[in-house]
C-alpha positions in Angstrom: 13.2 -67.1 -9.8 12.1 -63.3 -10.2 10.4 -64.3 -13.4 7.7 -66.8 -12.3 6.4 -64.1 -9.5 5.9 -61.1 -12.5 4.3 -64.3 -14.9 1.5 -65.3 -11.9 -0.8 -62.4 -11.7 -3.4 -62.1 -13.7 -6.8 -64.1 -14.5 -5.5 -64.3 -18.4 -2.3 -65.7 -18.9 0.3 -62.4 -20.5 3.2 -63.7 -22.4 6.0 -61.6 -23.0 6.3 -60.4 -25.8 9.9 -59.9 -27.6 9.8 -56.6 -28.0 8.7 -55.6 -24.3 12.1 -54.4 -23.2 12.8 -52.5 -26.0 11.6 -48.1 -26.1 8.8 -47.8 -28.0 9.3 -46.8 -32.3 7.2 -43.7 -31.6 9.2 -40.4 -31.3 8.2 -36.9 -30.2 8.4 -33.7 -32.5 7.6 -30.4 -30.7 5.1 -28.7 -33.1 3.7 -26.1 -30.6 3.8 -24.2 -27.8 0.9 -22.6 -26.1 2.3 -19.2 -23.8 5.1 -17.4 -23.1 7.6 -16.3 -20.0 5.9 -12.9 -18.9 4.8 -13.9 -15.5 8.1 -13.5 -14.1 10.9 -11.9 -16.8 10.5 -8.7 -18.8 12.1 -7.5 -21.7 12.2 -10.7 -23.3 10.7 -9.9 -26.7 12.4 -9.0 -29.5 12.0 -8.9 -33.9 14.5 -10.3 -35.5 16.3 -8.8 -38.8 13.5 -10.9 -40.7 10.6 -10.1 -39.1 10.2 -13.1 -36.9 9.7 -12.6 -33.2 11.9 -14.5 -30.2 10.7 -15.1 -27.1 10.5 -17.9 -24.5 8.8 -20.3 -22.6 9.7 -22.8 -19.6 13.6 -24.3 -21.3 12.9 -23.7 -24.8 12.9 -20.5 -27.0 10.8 -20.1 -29.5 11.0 -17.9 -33.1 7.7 -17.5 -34.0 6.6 -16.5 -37.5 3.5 -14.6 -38.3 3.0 -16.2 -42.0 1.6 -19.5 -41.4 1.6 -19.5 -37.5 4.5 -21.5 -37.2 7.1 -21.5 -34.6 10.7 -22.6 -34.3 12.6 -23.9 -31.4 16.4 -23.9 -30.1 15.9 -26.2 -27.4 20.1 -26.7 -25.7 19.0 -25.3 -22.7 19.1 -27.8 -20.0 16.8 -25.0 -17.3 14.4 -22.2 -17.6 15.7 -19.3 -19.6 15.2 -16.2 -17.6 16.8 -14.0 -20.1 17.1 -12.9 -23.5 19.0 -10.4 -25.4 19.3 -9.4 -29.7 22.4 -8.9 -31.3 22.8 -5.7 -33.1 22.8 -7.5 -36.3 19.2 -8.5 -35.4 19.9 -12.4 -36.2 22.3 -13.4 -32.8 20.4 -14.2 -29.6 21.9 -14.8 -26.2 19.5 -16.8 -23.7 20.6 -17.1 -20.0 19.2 -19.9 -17.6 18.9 -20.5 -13.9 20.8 -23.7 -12.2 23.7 -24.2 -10.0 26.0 -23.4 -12.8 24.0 -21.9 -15.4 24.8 -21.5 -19.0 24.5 -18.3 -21.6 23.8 -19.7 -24.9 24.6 -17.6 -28.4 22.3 -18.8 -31.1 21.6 -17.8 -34.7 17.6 -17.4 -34.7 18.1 -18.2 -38.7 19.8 -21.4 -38.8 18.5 -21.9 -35.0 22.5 -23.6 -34.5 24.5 -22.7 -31.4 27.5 -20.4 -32.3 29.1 -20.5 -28.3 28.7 -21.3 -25.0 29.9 -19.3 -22.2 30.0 -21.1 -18.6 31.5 -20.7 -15.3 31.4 -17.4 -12.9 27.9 -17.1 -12.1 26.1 -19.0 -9.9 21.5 -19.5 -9.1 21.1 -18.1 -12.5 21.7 -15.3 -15.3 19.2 -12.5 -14.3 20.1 -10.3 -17.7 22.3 -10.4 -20.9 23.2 -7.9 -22.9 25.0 -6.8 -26.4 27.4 -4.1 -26.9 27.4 -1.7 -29.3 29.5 -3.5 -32.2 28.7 -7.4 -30.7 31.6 -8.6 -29.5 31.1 -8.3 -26.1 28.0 -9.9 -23.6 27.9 -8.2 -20.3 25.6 -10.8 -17.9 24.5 -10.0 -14.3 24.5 -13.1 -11.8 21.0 -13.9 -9.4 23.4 -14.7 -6.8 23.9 -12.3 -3.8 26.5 -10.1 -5.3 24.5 -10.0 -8.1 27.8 -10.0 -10.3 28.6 -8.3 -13.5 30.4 -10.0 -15.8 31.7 -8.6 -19.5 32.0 -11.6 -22.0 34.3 -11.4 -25.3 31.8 -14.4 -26.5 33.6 -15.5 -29.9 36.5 -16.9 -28.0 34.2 -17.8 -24.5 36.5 -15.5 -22.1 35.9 -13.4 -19.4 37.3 -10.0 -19.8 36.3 -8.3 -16.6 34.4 -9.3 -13.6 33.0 -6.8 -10.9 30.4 -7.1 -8.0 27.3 -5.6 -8.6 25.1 -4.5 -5.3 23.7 -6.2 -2.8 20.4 -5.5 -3.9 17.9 -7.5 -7.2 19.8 -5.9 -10.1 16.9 -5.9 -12.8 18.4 -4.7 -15.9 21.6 -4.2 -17.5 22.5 -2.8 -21.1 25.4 -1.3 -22.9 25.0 2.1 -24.5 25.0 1.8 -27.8 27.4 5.4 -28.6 30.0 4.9 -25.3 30.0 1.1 -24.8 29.6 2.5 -21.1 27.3 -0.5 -19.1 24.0 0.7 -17.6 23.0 -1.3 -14.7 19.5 -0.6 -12.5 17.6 -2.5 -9.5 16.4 -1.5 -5.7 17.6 2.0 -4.9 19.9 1.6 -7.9 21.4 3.1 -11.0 25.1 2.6 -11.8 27.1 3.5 -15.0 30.1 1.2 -15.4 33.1 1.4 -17.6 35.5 -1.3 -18.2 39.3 -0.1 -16.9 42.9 -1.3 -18.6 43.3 -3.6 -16.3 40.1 -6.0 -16.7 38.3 -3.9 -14.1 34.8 -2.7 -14.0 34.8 1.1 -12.5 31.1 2.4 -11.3 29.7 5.6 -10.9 26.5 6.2 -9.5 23.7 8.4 -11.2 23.5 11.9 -9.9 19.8 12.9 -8.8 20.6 16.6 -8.7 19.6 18.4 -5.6 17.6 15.5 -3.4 19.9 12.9 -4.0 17.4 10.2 -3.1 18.3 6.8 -4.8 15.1 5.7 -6.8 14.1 1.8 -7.4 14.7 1.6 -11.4 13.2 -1.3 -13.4 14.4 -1.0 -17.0 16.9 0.8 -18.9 17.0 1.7 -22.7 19.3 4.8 -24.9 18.2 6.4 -27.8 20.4 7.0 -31.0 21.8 10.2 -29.1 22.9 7.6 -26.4 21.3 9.3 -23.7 19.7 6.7 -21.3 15.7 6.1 -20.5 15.5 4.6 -17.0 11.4 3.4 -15.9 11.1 3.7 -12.2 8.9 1.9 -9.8 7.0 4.9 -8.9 5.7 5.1 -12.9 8.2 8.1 -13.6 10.9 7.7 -16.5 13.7 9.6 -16.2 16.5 10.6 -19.0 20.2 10.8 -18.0 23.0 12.5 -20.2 26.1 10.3 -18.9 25.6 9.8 -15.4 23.4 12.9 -14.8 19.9 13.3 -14.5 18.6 16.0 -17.5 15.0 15.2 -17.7 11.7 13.3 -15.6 8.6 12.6 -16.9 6.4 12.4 -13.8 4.0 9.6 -13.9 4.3 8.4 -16.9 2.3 5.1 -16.1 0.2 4.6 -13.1 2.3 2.4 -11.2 5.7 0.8 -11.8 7.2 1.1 -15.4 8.4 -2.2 -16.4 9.1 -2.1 -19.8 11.2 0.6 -22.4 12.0 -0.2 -25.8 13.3 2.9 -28.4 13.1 3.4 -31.8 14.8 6.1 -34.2 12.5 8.8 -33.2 11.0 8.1 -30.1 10.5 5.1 -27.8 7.6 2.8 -26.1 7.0 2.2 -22.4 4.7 -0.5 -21.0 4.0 -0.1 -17.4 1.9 -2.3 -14.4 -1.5 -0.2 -15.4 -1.6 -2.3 -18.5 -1.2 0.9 -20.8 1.7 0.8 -23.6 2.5 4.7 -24.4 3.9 5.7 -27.5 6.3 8.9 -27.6 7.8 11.2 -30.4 11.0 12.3 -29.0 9.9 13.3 -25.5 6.7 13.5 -26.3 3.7 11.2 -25.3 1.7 10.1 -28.4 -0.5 7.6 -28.1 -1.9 4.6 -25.2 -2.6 1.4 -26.2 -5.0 0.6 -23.4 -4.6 -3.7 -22.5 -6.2 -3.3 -19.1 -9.3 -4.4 -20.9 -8.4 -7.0 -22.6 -7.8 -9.9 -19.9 -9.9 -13.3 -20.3 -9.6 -14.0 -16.4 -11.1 -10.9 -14.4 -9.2 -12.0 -11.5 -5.8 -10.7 -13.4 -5.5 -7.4 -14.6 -3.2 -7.2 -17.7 0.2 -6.2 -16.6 2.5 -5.4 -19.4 6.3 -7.1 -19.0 7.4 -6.6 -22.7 7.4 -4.0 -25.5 9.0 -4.0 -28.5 9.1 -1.8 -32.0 8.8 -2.6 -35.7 8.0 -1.1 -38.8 4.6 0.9 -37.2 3.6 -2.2 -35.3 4.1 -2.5 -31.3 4.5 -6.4 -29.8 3.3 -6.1 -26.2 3.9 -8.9 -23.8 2.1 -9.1 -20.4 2.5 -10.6 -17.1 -0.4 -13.0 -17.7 2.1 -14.8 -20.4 0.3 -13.2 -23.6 1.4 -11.2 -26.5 -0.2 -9.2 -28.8 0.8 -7.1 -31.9 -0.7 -3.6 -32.4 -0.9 -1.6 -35.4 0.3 1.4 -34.7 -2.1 3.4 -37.4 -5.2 1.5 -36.8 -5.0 0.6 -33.4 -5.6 -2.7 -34.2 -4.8 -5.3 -31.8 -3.2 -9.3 -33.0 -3.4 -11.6 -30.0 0.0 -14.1 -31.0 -0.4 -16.3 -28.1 -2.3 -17.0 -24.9 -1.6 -19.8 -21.9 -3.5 -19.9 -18.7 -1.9 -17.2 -16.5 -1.3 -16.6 -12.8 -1.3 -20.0 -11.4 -0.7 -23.4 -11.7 -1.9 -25.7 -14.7 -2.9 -29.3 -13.7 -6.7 -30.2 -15.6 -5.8 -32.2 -18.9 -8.2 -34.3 -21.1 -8.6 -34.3 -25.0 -12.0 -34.8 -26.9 -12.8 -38.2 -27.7 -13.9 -37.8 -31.7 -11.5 -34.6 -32.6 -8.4 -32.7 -32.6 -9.2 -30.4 -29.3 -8.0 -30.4 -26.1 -9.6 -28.8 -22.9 -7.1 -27.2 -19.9 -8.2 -26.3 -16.4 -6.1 -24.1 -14.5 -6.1 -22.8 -10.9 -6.5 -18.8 -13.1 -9.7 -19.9 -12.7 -10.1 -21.0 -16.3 -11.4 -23.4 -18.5 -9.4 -23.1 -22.0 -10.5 -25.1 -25.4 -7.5 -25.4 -28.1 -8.0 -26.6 -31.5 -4.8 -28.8 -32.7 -4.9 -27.9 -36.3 -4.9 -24.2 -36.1 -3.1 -24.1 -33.1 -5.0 -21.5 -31.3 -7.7 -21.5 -28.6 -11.5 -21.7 -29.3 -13.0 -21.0 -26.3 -12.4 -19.9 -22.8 -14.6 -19.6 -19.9 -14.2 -18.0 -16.3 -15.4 -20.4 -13.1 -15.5 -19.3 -9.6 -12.8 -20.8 -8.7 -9.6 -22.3 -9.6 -9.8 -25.3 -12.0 -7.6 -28.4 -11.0 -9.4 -31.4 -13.2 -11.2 -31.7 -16.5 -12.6 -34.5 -18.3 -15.1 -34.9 -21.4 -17.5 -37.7 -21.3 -17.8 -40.4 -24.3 -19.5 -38.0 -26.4 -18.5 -35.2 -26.1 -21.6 -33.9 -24.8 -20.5 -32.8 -21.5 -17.4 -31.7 -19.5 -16.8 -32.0 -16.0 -14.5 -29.7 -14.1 -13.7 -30.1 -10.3 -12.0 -27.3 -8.8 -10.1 -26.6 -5.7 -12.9 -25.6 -3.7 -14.1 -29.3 -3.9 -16.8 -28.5 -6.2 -17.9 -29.8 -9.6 -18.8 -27.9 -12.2 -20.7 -29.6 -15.2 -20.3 -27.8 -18.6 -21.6 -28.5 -22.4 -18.9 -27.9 -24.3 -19.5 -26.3 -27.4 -20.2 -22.7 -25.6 -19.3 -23.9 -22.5 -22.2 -23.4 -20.6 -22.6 -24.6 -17.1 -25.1 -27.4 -16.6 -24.9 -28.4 -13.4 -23.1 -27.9 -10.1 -22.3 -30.7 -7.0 -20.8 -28.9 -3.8 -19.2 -32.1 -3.4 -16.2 -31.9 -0.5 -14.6 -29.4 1.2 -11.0 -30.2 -0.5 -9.7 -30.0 -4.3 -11.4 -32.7 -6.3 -7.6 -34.1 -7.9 -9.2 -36.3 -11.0 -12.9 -36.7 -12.4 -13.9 -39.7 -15.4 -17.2 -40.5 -16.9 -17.6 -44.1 -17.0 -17.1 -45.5 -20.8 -21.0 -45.1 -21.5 -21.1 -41.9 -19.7 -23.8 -43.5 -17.7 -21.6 -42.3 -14.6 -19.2 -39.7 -13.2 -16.5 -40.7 -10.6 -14.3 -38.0 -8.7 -11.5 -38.2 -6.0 -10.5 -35.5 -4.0 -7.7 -34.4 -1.8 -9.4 -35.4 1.5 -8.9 -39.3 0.2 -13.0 -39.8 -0.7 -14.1 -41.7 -4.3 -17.8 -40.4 -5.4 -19.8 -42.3 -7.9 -22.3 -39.5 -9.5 -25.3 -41.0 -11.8 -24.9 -38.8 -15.0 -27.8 -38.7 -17.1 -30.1 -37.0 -15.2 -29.3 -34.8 -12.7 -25.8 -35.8 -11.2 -27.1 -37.8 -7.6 -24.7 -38.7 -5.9 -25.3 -42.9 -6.2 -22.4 -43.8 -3.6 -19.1 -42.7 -1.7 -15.8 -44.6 -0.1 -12.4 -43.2 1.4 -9.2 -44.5 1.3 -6.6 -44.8 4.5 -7.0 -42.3 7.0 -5.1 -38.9 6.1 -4.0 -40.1 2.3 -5.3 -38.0 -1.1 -6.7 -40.2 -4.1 -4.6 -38.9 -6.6 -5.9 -40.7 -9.6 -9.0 -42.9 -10.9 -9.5 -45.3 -14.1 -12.5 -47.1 -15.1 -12.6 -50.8 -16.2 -13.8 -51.1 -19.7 -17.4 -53.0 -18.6 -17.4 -49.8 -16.8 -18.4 -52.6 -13.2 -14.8 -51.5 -11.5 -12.7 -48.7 -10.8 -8.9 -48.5 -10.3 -7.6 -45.8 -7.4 -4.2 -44.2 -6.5 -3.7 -42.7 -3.2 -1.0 -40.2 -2.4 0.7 -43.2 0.2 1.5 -45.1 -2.9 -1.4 -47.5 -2.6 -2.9 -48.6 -5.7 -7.1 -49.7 -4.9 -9.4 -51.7 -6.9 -13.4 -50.6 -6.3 -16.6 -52.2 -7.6 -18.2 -49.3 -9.3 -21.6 -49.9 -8.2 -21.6 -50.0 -4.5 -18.3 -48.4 -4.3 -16.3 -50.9 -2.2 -13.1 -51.5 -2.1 -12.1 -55.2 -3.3 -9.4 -56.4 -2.0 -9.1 -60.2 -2.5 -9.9 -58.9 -6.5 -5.8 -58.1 -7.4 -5.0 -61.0 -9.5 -8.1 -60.4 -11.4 -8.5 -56.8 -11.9 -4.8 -56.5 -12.3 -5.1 -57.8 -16.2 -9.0 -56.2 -16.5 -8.8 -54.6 -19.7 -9.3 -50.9 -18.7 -11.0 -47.9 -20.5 -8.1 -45.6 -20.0 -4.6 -45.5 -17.9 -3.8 -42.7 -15.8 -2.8 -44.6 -12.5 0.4 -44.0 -12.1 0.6 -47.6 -9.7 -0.6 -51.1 -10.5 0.7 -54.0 -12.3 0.8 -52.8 -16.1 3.2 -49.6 -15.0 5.0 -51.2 -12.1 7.9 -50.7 -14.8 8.2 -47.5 -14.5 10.7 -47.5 -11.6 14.2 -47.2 -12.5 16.6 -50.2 -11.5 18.7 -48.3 -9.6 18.1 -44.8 -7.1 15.1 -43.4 -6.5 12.1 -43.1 -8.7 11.4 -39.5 -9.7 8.2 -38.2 -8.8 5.9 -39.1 -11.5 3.2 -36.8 -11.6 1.1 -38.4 -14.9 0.6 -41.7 -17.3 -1.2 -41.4 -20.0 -2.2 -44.7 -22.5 -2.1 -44.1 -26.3 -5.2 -45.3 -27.7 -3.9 -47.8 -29.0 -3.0 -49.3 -26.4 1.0 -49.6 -27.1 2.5 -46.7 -25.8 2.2 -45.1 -22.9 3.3 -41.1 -22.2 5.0 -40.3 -18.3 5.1 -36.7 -17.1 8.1 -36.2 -14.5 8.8 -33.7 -12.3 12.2 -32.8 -13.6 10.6 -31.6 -16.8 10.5 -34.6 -19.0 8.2 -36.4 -21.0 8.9 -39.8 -21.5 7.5 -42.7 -23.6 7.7 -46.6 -22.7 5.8 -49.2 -24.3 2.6 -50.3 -22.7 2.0 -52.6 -20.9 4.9 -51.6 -18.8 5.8 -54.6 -16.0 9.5 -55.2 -16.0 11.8 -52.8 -14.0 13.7 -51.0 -15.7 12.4 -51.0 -18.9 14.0 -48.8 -21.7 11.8 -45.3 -22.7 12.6 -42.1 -25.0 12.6 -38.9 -23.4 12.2 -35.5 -24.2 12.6 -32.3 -22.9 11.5 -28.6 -23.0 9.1 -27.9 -20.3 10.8 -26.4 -17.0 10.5 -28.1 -14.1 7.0 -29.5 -13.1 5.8 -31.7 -16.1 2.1 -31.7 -14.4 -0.2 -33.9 -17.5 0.0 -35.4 -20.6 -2.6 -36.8 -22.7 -3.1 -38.3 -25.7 -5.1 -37.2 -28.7 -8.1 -39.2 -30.1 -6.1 -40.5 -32.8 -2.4 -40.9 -31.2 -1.0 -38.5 -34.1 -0.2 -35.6 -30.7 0.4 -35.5 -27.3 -0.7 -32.5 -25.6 1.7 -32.2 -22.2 1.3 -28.9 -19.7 3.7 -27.7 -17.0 2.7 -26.2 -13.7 5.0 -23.9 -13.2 5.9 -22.7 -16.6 2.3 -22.5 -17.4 3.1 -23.5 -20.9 0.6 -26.0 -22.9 3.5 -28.3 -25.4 2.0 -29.9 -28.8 3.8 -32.8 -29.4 
């Protein structure tokens, strides 16, 4: 009985076809990622023994080698990683990730296999892990209120001693690399632990000398002496000699110091002003000055991550970029780049090649090439960018941002064209009708405007859905006569293009329309989607190969997952595939179905499929 309701829609009779249960043949390989985790972690770049560089970005982490641009992935982590740490051999890496019950995972970054597991004790998330000096122990410090320290024999997965920390963030913790004593620093906070016969951890608290006053530390690093580096929020660093305070270099960096990394004669600092220093012994050397390098004025570079090798400096920043400097000719290597700041939701890829355009709400507009793997072009708006689209041709790209304007740009310098103060409210989606003879946009206040786009961008006509809902998403018909709407209430609308009004007796005949594109995540060819059983998870973007027979879903529990299209019966069997963190916010297909391009809001990452 269900059957003959599915079977009656529709102008054109649709057969089933066998296969239309089944998951789709197609399978997603992660070949790239665009960005990195610097908006919110530090110290979370390291070389390894071969020269390759680990960092991360939203649940995956990611060995990047310089010859050929490539990158690797160890992708067991089931949450954001939040934490990173090197073995002293240079090859073991322990990740930490946030979660109810999160996990610290020990991989080999050379055969990229898990070597252990550890699990249990900590609770919200690992903050920071750390080595000690001959590897066979992790220390890891909880983000739950205690902050608790834990001390890990990892071969064999137990716990040998378990302490609370403070009561206040903890934000680094390492093991001196002479002593084996634990170094732990946050708000107000300096402690120097050492592990007692009885599985106990036993704290002592730095000594400031005469004032006494307990300074906010950031970061803590030793050099080969094992003397301790501690960078304080007020852009000091000071040195300790066991617990005791023998040195202070007074402002160091304007503003806090967020990052220390030694070497065998000296050691780096990266601080908030966007300056890496260089020192020989306790000597300053040189400044690698980033502060001018941003893209988006808005965001001054804040430098998160510095690391040392062989004369060459990697620098990450808080705008999730990293570059490599030579240290003799000052020459700077930018590695990677993802929009920074704020949430990623514009997505559309060219129509005739390999590029993809990304709107963010940095207010950015960012051009990748697919082959090389590396941006082409950016260019700064006024405001922050939440939709993108390029017309049939190529010849222009729309952007409508969250001040409810729309910017027109051409898009080989990206040079603005044109400009509509259209509404008042973030304009969601904007699409060029198939012959790019129109441009339709839908905003956040629930209105659909039909734009004329060949000459000047008038607006031609205007319609709103129910009273207090947001069009989310908008699809042309491939005659380019109708236009398919979804509004944030769940209700899926069919318009005539021309005098923009709603048709509503039309449902059994635009249902089956063969349209130009899909990104409506309602109506009758993705009414699938919905699991059998429980609730659906918030689906935040379809995308239709261009062939036609697949068709891409972007979750919010940071999936991707591919069904066959069309997509009618419930329940229907999909592939999915994991790696961003939590927000999966668009996914789109390139020209020629060989990638799919899908970008995370929160993790501000860009995934090449």
């Amino acid at each position: 009985e269900e059957r003959s309701e599915e079977e009656k829609g529709g102008g054109r009779e649709w057969r089933k076809p066998m296969d239309a249960d089944e998951a789709p043949y197609n399978c997603l390989q992660l070949e790239h990622v665009y960005g990195y985790r610097g908006h919110d972690c530090r110290n979370n770049l390291v070389y390894t023994a071969s020269g390759h560089i680990v960092y991360m970005a939203g649940a995956v982490a990611i060995v990047y080698r310089k010859t050929g641009h490539m990158q690797q992935f160890y992708s067991a982590h089931t949450d954001d990683i939040i934490s990173l740490a090197l073995h002293p051999d240079n090859i073991i890496v322990a990740t930490g990730q946030v979660g109810k019950s999160p996990i610290v995972n020990l991989w080999s970054s050379d055969s990229m296999q898990t070597l252990a597991i550890l699990r249990g004790y900590h609770e919200r998330g690992i903050a920071s892990v750390s080595f000690s000096k001959d590897g066979t122990k992790v220390a890891t410090v909880g983000l739950d209120l205690d902050h608790s320290i834990a001390v890990w024999d990892w071969r064999k997965g137990t716990r040998i001693a378990t302490s609370m920390g403070s009561s206040d963030k903890i934000f680094d913790a390492r093991f001196n690399p002479v002593d084996d004593v634990l170094v732990t620093c946050g708000v107000r906070h300096i402690k120097f632990w050492n592990i007692m016969g009885d599985n106990q951890l036993k704290s002592k608290r730095g000594i400031y000398g005469q004032e006494g006053v307990q300074h906010t530390m950031l970061c803590v690093a030793f050099t080969d002496a094992g003397l301790a580096l501690t960078g304080a929020q007020s852009g000091d660093i000071y040195l300790w000699k066991g617990a005791r305070l023998e040195w202070q270099f007074e402002e160091a960096h304007i503003g806090p110091v967020f990052a220390i990394s030694t070497y065998p004669d000296g050691f780096v600092s990266g601080g908030k002003d966007g300056r890496a220093r260089l020192w020989s012994g306790l000597d300053p050397v040189k400044v690698f000055d980033f502060s001018s390098t941003t893209v988006a004025s808005s965001i001054s570079t804040r430098i998160r991550s510095v690391a040392w090798k062989d004369g060459h400096v990697l620098v990450g920043t808080m705008s999730n970029e990293i570059f490599e400097v030579d240290e003799r000719t000052m020459t700077q290597r930018l590695m990677t780049q993802s929009h920074a700041g704020a949430e990623v939701w514009g997505l559309d890829t060219h129509p005739s090649q390999a590029v993809f355009v990304t709107g963010g709400e940095d207010k950015t507009v960012r051009v990748y090439r697919v082959s090389s793997r590396k941006p082409l072009l950016v260019r700064e708006l006024e405001a922050g960018v939440r939709s993108v689209a390029y017309n049939h041709d190529a010849s222009l790209l729309a952007c409508g941002l969250i001040t409810g304007q729309v910017i027109i740009l051409e898009p080989k310098r990206l040079e603005q064209v044109c400009v509509r103060h259209a509404r008042s409210s973030p304009i969601l989606d904007l699409k060029f009708s198939p012959d790019g003879r129109f441009l339709a946009t839908c905003s956040q206040e629930g209105s659909l405007d039909v734009y004329e786009a060949l000459v000047d961008f008038e607006l031609v006509g205007t319609a709103s859905t129910t009273e207090g809902c947001a069009l989310t998403h908008l699809d042309w018909s491939e005659d380019g006569l109708y236009i398919q709407t979804d509004n944030s209430a769940k209700l899926h609308q069919y318009w005539d293009a021309l005098s923009v009004l709603e048709k509503r007796d039309a449902e059994e005949m635009l249902s089956r329309a063969e349209w130009a594109s899909w990104t409506c995540i309602s109506g009758w060819s993705v009414q699938g989607l919905t699991p059998k059983l429980g609730q659906p998870v918030g689906i935040n973007a379809v995308a239709r190969s261009n062939a036609r027979d697949v068709l891409a879903v972007a979750n919010d529990m940071g999936l991707v997952r591919l069904y066959r299209f069309p997509c009618p019966y419930v329940g229907s069997k999909h592939k999915r595939f994991a790696g961003h963190s939590s927000l999966v916010s668009n996914c789109r297909f390139t020209f020629d179905d060989k990638y799919l391009i899908s970008i995370g809001a929160q993790d501000r990452c860009i995934f090449q499929w």
